[in-house]
C-alpha positions as CSV (number, residue, x, y, z in Angstrom):
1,X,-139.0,114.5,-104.8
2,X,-139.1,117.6,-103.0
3,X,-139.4,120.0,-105.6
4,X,-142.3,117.5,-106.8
5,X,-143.7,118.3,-103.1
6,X,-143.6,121.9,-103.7
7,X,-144.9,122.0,-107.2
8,X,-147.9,120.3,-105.8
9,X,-148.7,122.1,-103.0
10,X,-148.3,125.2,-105.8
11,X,-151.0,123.9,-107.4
12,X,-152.8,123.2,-104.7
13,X,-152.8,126.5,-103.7
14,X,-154.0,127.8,-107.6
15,X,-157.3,125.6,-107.1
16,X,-157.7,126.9,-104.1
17,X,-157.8,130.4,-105.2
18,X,-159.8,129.6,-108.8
19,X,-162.9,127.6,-107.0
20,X,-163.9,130.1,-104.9
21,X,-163.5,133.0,-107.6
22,X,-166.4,131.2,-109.3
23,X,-168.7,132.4,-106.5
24,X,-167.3,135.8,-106.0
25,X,-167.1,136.8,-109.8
26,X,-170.8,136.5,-110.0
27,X,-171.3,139.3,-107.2
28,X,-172.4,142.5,-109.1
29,X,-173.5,146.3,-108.5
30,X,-177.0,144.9,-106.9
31,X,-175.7,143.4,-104.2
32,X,-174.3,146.5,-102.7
33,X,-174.6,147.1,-99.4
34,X,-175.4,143.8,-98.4
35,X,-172.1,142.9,-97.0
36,X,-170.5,144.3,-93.8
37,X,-166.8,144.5,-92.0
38,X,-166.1,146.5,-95.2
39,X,-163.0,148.0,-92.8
40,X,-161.3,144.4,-94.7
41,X,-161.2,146.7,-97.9
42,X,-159.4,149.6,-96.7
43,X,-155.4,149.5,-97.1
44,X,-153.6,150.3,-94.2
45,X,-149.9,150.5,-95.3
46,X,-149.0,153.4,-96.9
47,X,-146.9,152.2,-99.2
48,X,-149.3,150.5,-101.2
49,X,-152.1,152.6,-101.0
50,X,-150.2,155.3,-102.9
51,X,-151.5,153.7,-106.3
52,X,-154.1,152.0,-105.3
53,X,-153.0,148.5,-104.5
54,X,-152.1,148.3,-108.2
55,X,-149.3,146.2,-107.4
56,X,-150.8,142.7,-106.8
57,X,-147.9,141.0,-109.0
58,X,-145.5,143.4,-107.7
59,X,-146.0,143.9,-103.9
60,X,-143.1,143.1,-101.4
61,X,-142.4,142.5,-97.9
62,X,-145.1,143.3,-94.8
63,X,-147.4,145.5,-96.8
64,X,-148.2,142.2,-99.0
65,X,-150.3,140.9,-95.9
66,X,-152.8,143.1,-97.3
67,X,-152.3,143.2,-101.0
68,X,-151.6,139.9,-102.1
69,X,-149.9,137.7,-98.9
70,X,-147.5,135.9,-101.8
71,X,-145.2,139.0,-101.5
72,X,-144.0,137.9,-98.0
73,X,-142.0,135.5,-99.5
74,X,-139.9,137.7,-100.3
75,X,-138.8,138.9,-96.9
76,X,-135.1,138.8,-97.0
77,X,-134.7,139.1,-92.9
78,X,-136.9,140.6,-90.3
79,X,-139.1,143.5,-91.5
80,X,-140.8,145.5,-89.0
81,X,-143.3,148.3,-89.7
82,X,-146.2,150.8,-88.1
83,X,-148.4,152.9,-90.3
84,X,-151.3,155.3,-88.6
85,X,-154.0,156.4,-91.4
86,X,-156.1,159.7,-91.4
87,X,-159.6,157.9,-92.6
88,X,-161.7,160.2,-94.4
89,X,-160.2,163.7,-93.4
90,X,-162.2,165.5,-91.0
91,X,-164.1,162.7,-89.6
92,X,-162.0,161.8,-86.7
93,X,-161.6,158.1,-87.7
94,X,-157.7,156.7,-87.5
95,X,-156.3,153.8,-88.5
96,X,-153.5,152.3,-87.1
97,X,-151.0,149.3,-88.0
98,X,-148.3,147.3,-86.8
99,X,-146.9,144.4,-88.0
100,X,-143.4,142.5,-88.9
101,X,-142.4,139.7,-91.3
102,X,-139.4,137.1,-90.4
103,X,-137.5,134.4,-92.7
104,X,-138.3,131.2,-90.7
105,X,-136.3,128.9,-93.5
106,X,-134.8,129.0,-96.8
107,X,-138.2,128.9,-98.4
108,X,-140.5,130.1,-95.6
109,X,-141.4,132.9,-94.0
110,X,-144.3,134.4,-91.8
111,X,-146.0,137.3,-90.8
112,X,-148.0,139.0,-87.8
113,X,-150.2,142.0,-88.5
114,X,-152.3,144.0,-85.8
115,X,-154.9,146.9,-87.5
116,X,-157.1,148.7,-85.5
117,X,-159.7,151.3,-86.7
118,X,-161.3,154.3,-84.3
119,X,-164.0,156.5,-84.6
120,X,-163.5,158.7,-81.6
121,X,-166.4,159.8,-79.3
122,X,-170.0,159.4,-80.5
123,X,-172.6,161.1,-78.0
124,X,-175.3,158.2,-76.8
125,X,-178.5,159.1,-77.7
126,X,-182.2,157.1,-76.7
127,X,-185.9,157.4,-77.8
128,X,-185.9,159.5,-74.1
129,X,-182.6,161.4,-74.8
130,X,-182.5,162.2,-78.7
131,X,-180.1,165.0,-77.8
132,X,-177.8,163.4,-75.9
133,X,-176.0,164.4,-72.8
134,X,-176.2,161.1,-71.6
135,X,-172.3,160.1,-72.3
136,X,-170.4,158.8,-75.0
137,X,-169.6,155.6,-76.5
138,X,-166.8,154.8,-78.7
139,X,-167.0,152.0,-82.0
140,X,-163.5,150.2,-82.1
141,X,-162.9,147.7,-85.0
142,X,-160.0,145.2,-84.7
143,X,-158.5,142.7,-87.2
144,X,-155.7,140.1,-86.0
145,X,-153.5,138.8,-89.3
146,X,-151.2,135.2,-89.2
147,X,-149.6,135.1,-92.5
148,X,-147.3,132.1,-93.9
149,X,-145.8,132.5,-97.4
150,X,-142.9,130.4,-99.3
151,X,-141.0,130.0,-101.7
152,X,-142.0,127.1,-104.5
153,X,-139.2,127.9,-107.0
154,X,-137.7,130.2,-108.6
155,X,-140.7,131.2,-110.5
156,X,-144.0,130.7,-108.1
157,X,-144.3,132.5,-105.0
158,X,-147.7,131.8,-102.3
159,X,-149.0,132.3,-99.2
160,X,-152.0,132.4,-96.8
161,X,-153.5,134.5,-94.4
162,X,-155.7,133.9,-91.8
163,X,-157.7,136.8,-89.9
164,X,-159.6,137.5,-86.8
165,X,-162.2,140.1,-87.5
166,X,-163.6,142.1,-84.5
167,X,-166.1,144.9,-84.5
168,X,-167.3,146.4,-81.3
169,X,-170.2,149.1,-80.6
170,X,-172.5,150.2,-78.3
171,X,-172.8,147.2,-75.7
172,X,-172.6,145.1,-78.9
173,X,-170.1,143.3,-80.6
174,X,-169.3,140.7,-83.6
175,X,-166.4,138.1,-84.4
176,X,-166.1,136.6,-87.8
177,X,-162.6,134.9,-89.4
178,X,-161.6,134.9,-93.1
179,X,-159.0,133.7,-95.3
180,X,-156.6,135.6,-97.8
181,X,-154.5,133.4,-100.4
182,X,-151.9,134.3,-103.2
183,X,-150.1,133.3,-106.2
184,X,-147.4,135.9,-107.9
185,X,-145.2,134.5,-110.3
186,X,-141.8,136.2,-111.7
187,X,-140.3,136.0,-115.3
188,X,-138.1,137.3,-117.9
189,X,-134.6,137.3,-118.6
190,X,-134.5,140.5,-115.8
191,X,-137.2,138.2,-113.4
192,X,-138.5,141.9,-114.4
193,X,-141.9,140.3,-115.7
194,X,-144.6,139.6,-112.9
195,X,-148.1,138.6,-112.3
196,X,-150.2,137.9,-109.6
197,X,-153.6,136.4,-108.0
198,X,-155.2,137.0,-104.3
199,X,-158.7,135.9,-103.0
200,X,-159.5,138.1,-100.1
201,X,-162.2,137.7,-97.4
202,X,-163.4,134.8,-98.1
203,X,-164.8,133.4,-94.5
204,X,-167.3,133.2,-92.3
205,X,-170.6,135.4,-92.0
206,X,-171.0,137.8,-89.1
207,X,-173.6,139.2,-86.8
208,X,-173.8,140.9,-83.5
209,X,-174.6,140.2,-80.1
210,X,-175.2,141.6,-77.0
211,X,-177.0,144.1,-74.4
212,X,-177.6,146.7,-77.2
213,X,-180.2,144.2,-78.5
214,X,-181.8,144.0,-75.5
215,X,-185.2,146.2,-74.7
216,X,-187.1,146.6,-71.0
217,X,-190.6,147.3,-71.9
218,X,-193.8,146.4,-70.8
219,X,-196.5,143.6,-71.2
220,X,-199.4,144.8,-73.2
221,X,-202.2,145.4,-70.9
222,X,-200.1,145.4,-67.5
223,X,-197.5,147.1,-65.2
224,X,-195.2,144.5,-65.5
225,X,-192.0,145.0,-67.2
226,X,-190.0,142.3,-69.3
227,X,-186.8,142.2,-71.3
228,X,-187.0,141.8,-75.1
229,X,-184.3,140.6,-77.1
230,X,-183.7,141.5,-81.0
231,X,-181.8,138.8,-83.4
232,X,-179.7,140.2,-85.3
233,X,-179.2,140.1,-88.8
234,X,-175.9,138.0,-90.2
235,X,-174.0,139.7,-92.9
236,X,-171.2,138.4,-95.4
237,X,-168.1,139.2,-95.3
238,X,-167.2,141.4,-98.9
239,X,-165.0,138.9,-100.5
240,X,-162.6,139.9,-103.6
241,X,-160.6,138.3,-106.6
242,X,-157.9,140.1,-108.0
243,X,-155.9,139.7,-110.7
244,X,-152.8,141.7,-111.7
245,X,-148.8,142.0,-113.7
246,X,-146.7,144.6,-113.8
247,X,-143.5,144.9,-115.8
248,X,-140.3,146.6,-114.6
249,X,-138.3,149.0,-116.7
250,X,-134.8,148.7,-116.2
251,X,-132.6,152.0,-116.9
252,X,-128.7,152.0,-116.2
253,X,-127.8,153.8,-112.7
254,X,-130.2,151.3,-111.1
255,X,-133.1,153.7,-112.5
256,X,-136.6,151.3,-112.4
257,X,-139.8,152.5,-113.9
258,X,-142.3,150.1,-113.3
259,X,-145.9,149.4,-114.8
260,X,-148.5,148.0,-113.3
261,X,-152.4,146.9,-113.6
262,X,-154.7,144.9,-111.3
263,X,-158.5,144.1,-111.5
264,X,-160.3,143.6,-109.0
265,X,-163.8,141.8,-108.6
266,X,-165.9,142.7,-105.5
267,X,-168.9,140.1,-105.0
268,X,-170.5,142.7,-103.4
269,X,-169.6,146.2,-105.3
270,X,-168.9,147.4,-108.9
271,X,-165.5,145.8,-110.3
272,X,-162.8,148.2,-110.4
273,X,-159.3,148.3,-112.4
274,X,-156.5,150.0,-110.8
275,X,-153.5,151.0,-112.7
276,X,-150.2,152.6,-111.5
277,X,-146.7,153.7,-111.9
278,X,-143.9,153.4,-109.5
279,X,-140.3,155.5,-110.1
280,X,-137.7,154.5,-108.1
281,X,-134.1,156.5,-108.3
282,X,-131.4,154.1,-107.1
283,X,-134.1,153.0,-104.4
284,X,-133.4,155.9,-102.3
285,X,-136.7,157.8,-103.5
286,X,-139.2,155.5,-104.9
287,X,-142.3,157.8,-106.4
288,X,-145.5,156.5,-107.2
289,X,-149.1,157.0,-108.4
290,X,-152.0,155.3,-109.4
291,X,-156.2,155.6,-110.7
292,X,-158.6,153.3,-109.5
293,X,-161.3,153.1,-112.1
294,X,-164.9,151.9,-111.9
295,X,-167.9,152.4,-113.9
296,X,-170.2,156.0,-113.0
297,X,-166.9,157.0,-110.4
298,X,-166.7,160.6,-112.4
299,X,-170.6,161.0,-111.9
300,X,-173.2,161.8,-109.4
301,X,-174.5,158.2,-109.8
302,X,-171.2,157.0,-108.5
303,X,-171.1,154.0,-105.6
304,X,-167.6,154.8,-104.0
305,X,-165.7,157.2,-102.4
306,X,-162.7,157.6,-103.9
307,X,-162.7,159.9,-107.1
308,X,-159.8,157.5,-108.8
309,X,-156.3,159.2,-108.2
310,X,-153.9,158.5,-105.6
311,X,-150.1,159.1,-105.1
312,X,-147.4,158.3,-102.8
313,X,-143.8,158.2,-102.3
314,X,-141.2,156.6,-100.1
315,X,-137.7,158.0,-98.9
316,X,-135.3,154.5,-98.3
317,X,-132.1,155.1,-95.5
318,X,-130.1,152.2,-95.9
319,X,-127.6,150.6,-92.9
320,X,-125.9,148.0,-94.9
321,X,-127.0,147.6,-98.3
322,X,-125.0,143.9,-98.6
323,X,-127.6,142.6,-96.3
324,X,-130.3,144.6,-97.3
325,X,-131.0,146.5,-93.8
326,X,-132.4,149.7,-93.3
327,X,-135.3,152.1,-92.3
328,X,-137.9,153.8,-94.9
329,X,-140.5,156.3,-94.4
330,X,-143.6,156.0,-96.6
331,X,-146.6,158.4,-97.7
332,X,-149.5,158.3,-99.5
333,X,-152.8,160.5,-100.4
334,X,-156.2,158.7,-101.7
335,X,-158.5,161.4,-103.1
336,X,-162.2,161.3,-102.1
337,X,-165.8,163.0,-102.3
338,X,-166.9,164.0,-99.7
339,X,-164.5,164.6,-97.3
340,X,-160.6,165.3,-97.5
341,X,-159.3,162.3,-98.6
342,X,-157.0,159.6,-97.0
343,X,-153.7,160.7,-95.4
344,X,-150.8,157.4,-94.5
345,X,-148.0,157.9,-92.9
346,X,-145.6,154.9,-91.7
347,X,-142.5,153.6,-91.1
348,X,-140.6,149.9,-91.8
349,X,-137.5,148.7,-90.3
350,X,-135.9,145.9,-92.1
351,X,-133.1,144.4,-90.1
């Protein structure tokens, strides 16, 4: 009866993620643009972004909060990590990360995650001050994750996230929520066979409020002065199906090559397909890389800024390897044009 229970709420889960995928496939390259709180589509943890959140099957631990929220059920303890982000080199915009994972039960586990995006000091400028020298103002954009994953069988993995989106501006600010889900699913004789499914974003529209809408002018005609208020405009949240396997090579020595694709449909964007390799030498030194392909990306008529490659690696201390704890340090480096590309740095604690 209880595995009944679980195979159920599996399913469950499936049509949960399928329904809405009807809506998003049918964004396309026109609708560009259209959507806001695109910070949702940038990859905080390092470890992942080193090839390009290929790993949608494979993805393990905290870092699946953002890639596909199945992997969580994997966490084998408590799994703590930070990652700060170098956003578009030269810029001055940082990202920053923290989060942990914990086994709750046998077949449950959740997950916390905090991300918080700067732009540093922007000079305030008005129709009576277009150069400035009035002060500064500084854009802050904040996203609060609560992640639940478990374990269905030995096969089928899920898990949902829910997010609290937060942008803030000038004297002006917007809240929106939205919901990640996930399906991976292991096979093969090795459980080295893997494949995986995530709908991301999908929530509620957003818009902004606040004094920053708010104009003293004058009554036509008069000397009298009156406040004029501005609606904003509401904007959708950029929602995203993806679909992915990988395949791990086995060699003797605990040597593990492994392969893997994703594809990813934006509703409001081109569709991309990311593929990547990951080395990993006795999981000590784990090497990857990955291209992140989309049509026009190599020309001038392309929509994104990444140019396609990316790499990263990640350098594993272990404590006790019977229980699995440890630290690891992660890197990765997302080429784009124009600027100097994307520069992650973090650190996870698993305990």
């Amino acid at each position: 009866m209880k595995n009944k229970y679980k195979n159920f709420i599996a399913l469950l889960l499936i049509g949960f993620l399928l329904l809405p995928s009807i809506v998003v496939i049918g964004g396309n390259k026109d609708r560009s643009g259209e959507a806001g709180a695109s910070e949702l589509l940038i990859n905080p943890w390092a470890r992942s972004a080193g090839w390009g959140g290929a790993n949608v099957a494979s993805v393990r631990g905290l870092e699946s909060s953002f890639v596909n929220v199945a992997g969580i059920a994997f966490t084998n303890r408590t799994e703590v990590g930070f990652t700060h982000t170098q956003w578009l080199v030269g810029s001055d915009i940082n990202m920053y990360a923290v989060g942990f994972s914990q086994k709750l039960t046998e077949t449950g586990r959740m997950a916390v995650n905090i991300i918080n995006m700067s732009f540093g000091s922007i000079p305030i400028t008005t129709t009576d001050n277009p150069e400035g020298d009035i002060g500064t103002f500084n854009p802050n954009y904040f996203m609060f994750a609560l992640s639940y994953a478990n374990v269905f069988s030995n096969s089928i993995y899920g898990g949902l996230t829910v997010k609290l989106i937060s942008e803030n501006i000038s004297d002006m600010s917007a809240t929106g929520f939205a919901i990640d889900a996930g399906i991976q699913y292991v096979t093969g004789v090795k459980e080295n066979v893997k494949f995986g499914i995530t709908l991301k974003n999908w929530g509620t529209s957003m818009s902004y409020n606040g004094d920053g809408l708010s104009i003293r002018t004058l009554l036509p005609g008069t000397s009298s002065q009156f406040t004029l208020e501005q609606r904003s405009a509401s904007f959708e949240l950029p929602s995203q199906l993806l679909i992915g396997g990988a395949y791990d090579i086995l060699f003797p020595k605990d040597y593990r090559l492994t392969v893997s694709g994703t594809f990813i449909s934006n509703a409001f964007s081109k569709d991309q397909i990311v593929g990547g390799l990951e080395f990993s030498l006795k999981d000590l030194l784990v090497i990857r890389g990955g291209y992140t392909y989309e049509s026009d990306i190599a020309t001038s008529k392309s929509t994104t800024l990444y140019t396609g490659p990316s790499f990263g690696a990640t350098i594993n201390v272990p404590f006790n390897k019977e229980i699995g704890s440890g630290f690891a340090i992660d890197y990765s480096y997302r080429d784009t044009n124009p600027w100097n590309g994307i520069h992650s740095i973090g650190i996870v604690l698993d305990f």
